[in-house]
N, C-alpha and C positions, 0 to 999 in steps of 0.2 A: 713351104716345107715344114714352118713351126707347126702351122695347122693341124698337116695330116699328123705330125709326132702327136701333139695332142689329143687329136681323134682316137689316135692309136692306145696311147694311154688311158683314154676314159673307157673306149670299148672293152679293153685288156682289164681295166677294174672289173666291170660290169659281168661281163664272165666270168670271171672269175668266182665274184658274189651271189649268181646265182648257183654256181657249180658247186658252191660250199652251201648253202643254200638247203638244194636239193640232199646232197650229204648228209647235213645234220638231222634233213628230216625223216632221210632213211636210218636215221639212229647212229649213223658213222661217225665216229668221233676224230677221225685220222685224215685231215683235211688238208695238214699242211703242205704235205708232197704232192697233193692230187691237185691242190690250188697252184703253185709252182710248176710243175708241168704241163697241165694245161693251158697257162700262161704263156711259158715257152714253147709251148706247139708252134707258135708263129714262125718260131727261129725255122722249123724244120719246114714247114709250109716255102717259105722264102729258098730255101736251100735245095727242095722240089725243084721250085720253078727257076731259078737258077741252072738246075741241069737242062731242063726243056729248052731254058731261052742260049744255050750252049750248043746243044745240037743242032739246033731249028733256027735261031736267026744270024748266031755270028758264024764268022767262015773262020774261024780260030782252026790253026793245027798246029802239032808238032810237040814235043812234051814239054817245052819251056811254058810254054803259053799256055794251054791245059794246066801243068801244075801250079803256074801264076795265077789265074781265073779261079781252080778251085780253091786254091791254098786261102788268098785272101778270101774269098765268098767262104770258107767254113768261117777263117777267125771273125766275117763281119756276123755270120749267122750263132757263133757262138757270144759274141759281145749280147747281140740281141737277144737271144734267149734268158740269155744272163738277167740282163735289164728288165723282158718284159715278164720273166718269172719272179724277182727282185719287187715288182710294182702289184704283181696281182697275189704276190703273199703277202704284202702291206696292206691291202686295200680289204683281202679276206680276214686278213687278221683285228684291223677297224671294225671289220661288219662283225666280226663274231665277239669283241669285245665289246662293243654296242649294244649288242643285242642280248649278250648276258649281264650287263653290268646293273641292271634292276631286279635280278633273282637272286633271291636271299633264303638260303639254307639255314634251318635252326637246327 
């Protein structure tokens, strides 16, 4: 499980730096919220297939248990989004301080 969390984090960089990437090279200088978000798309991907595997595999009824399964599946998809948007504005903000830290303005 540490793996895949790992995997997760490198992927989540890696998108992230290309997405800012592409950004600056369409001259967009407003990267931070777009890297952050797209980061946490994961959260909402997860929180999808969380309703699908509600409907379709568990036999859950009744509103305690619906509002238990969603209630916690938001706050685990909101921790996540939190995190994996937290990781992929660090990782863009590395890339783009890197990457301008040898251009020098007279």
């Amino acid at each position: 499980m540490l793996l895949v969390f790992v995997i997760l984090l490198i992927v989540t960089i890696c998108v992230t730096i290309v997405g800012t990437y592409f950004l600056l090279n369409a001259e967009n200088y407003h990267w931070q919220w777009t890297s952050f978000s797209s980061a946490a798309s994961t959260a909402l991907y997860v929180y999808l297939y969380s309703i699908y595997y509600y409907h379709v595999k568990t036999k859950m009824s009744g509103f305690f248990q619906t509002s238990f399964y969603f209630g916690y599946t938001l706050m685990f998809c909101l921790g996540l989004g939190i995190l994996c948007g937290a990781i992929g504005y660090l990782g863009s903000t590395l890339f783009v301080r890197r990457i301008y830290r040898n251009i020098k303005c007279d």
